[in-house]
N, C-alpha and C positions, 0 to 999 in steps of 0.2 A: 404530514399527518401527525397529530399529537393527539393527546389527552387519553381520551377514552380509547380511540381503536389502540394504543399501544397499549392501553393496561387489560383489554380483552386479551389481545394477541400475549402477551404477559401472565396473563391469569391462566392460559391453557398450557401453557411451559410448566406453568407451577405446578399444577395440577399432574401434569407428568414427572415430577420431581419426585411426588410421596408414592408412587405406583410402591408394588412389593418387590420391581423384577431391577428397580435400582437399589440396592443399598446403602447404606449411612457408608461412606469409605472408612476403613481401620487402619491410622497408621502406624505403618510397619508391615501391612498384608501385602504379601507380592500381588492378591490379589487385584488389590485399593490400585495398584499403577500401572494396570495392563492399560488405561487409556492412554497412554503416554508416550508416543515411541521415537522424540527425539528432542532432547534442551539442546537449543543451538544456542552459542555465545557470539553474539557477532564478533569481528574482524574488526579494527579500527585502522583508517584510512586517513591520510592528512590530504585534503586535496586542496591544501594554501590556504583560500580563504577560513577553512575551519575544519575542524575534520568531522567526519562520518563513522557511523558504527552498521558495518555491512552485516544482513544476518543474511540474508540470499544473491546466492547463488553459496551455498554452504560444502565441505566433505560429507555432513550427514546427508544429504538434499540436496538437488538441485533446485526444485522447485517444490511450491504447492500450489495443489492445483495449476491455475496459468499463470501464479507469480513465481518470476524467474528471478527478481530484483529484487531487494527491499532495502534501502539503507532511510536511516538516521540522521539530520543534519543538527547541531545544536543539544542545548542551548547553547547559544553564545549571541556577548553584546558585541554588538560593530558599531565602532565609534565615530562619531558625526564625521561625514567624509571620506569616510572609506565605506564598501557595500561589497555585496555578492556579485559579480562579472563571471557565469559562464557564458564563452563566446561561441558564436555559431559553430555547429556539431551536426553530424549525421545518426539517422534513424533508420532503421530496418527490420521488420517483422516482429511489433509489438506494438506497445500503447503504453505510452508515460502517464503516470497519474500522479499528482502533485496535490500533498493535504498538507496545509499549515496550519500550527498550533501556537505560533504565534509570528510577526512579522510580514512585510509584504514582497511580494515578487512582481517582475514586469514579464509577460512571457511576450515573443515576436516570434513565428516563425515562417519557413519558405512559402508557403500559402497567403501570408499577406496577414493573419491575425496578430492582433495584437490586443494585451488583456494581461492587467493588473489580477494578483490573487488574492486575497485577504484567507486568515484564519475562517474555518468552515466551509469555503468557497473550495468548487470542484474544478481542478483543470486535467481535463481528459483525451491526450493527443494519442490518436492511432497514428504511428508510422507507413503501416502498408508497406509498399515495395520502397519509398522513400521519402522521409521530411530530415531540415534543416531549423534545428530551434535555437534560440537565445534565452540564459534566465538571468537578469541583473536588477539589481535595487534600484528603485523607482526614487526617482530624481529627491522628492520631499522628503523622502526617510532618508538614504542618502544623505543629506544635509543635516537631520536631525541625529540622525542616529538610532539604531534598530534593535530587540531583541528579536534572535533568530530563531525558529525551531518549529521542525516541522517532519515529513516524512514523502519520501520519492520511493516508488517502485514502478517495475515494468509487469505488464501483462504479456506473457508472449502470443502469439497468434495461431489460428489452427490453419496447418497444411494450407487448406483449399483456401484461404482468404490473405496469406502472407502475402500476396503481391497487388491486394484492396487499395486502391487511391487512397492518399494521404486526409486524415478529417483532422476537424480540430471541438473540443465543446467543452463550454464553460457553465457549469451549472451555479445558479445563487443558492447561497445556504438554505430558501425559505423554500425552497422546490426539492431538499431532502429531505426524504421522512424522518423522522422523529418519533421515535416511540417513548414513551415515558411512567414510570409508575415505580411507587416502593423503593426509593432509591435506587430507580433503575433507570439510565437515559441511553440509550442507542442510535445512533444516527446514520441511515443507510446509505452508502455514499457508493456503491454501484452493487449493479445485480442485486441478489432477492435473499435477505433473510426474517423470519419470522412472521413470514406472511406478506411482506412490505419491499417493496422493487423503486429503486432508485430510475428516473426519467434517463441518465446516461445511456448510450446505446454500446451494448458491449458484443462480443460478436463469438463468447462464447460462454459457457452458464458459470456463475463464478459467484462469490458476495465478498465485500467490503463493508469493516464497520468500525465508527468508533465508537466504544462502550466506555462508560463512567458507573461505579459503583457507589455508594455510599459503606459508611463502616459496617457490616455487619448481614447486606446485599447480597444475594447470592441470584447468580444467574445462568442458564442450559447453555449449550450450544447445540443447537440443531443438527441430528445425525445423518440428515437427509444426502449431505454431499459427501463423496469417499473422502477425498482429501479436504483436512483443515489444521489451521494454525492459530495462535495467539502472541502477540508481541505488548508486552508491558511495558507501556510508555513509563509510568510511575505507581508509586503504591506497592502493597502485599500483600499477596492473594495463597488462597490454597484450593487444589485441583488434587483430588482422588486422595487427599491424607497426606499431599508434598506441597511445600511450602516453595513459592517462588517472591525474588525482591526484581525490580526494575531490570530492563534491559536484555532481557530474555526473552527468545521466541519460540515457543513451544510446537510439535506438531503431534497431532493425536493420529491413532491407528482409527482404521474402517469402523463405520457403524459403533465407534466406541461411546459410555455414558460420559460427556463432558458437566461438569457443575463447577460455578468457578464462585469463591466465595472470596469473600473483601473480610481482609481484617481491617482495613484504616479505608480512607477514599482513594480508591483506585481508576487509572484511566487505562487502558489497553486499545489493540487494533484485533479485530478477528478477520482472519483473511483463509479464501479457500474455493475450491469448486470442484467440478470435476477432472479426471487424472489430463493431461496432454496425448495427444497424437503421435507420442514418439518420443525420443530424447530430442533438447534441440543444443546447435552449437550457438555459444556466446563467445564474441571477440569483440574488446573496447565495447562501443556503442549501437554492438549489431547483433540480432539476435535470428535463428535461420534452422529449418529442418535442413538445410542443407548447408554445405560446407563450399560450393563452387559459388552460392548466392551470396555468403560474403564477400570471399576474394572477389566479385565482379565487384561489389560495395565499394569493397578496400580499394580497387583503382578507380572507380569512378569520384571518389571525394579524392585521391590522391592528383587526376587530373584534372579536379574543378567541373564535374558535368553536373552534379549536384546544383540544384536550382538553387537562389542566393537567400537570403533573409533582408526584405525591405525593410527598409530604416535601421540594419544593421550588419550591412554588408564591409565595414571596414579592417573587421578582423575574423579570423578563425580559428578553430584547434586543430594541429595538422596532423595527419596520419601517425601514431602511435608508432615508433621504427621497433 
């Protein structure tokens, strides 16, 4: 979807922007920063090939909404011949979602899929009760050599659907909405914001989005869901009268006024939905309202029951000691 239906959908934001029951923010007002109620600094992470800046699973948060994950990869150049090799791994009681901003990925996993990712392109694996995936640089980059950079989170799963057969779904860029107007571009890359529902099938109400602003841009965030977040990929923005620079993931309190304004061109993630079903437990690569549905996890990849990765069954990651 472009053009017009996002600068309608746009024009009704705005429109809620000048009501009298939002104010201009004053900074310095404690009031100006009641939307605010957590800056998380991501964690940075070396995992060999490059390292990560983890902002979820945080001490402020565990999650938002149903993202339990969120890390960071890049940028970083990998020079001709050498690539990304994560080697087949275990999945339990979530959904990997994989957005690059720049660079490409091969994904393979237990179910037989296999699917290159490019920048803009969705890859959206539910775990279920279990999958085995692979992510390595696809042969031609590989050889050439790549810039990397991108971003991976987990969705966890609610209760009643954590033991859902394993799916796998790749969406093309050109089947994500796109809203567009005023130096505003938004691109819906799961679940529903601003009126606009990504084709992915998610399995509980949530929204994903990449947002681009222009210098001077100011954009809502829709109060409609309890929990939400913002992660500044790059750029300087200002929310309630505070100034934020790159690499921070912001989460706002219930039904608060969010307006996020660009002083230069800024690109961000808005992530969110509604609260979870519980706390849930995370160990390595497993995510579980229950603590007995790991440990079975943990011995079943420990004794090889886990189904294999065709076309790339020669290696593995092994049990975490």
């Amino acid at each position: 979807m472009k053009g017009g239906l996002g600068a309608a959908l746009f024009v009704c934001y705005e429109q809620c922007m000048t009501l009298p029951h939002i104010p201009d923010p004053i900074i310095g007002d404690i009031a100006s920063i009641d939307a605010i109620e957590h800056v998380i600094v991501p964690r940075v992470r070396d995992i060999g090939d490059f390292k990560v800046h983890r902002a979820l699973p945080a001490a402020e948060r565990q999650m938002i909404g149903p993202f339990i994950f969120f890390d960071r990869f890049g940028p970083v150049m990998m020079r001709a011949g050498a690539g990304m090799d994560v080697r087949p791994h275990p999945h339990i009681g979530l959904a990997t979602v994989t957005w690059l901003f720049n660079g490409k990925i091969f994904h393979r996993d237990s179910l037989g899929s296999e699917q290159a990712i490019a920048p803009g392109e969705l890859n959206w694996m539910t775990a279920g009760r279990g999958i085995v995936h692979s992510e390595r640089t696809p042969a031609l980059e590989r050889a050439s050599g790549q810039n990397m950079f991108g971003l991976q989170s987990w969705v966890a799963l609610p209760k009643d659907v954590e033991e859902t057969p394993p799916t796998f779904e790749h969406v093309a860029q050109t089947l994500l909405p796109l809203l567009s107007d005023r130096g505003r571009k938004v691109q819906v890359i799961a679940g529903a914001i601003y009126g606009a529902r990504s084709p992915v099938k998610t399995l509980s109400d949530l929204f994903y989005a990449d947002a681009r602003l222009e210098p001077g841009a100011s954009l809502p965030l829709p109060p409609e869901h309890e929990e939400r977040g913002l992660y500044l990929v790059n750029g300087h923005i200002e929310i309630a009268g505070v100034e934020f620079e790159a690499g921070k993931l912001i989460a706002f309190k219930p039904q608060s006024e969010v307006i996020v304004t660009a002083f230069e061109a800024c690109h961000f993630m808005l992530l969110g939905g509604e609260p979870m079903d519980g706390p849930r437990h995370i160990w390595w690569n497993f995510v579980s309202s229950s603590k007995e549905k790991i440990d079975a996890a943990k011995e079943e990849w420990r004794t090889g029951r886990f189904k294999i990765v065709p076309g790339d069954d020669k290696e593995y990651i092994p049990l975490p000691s």
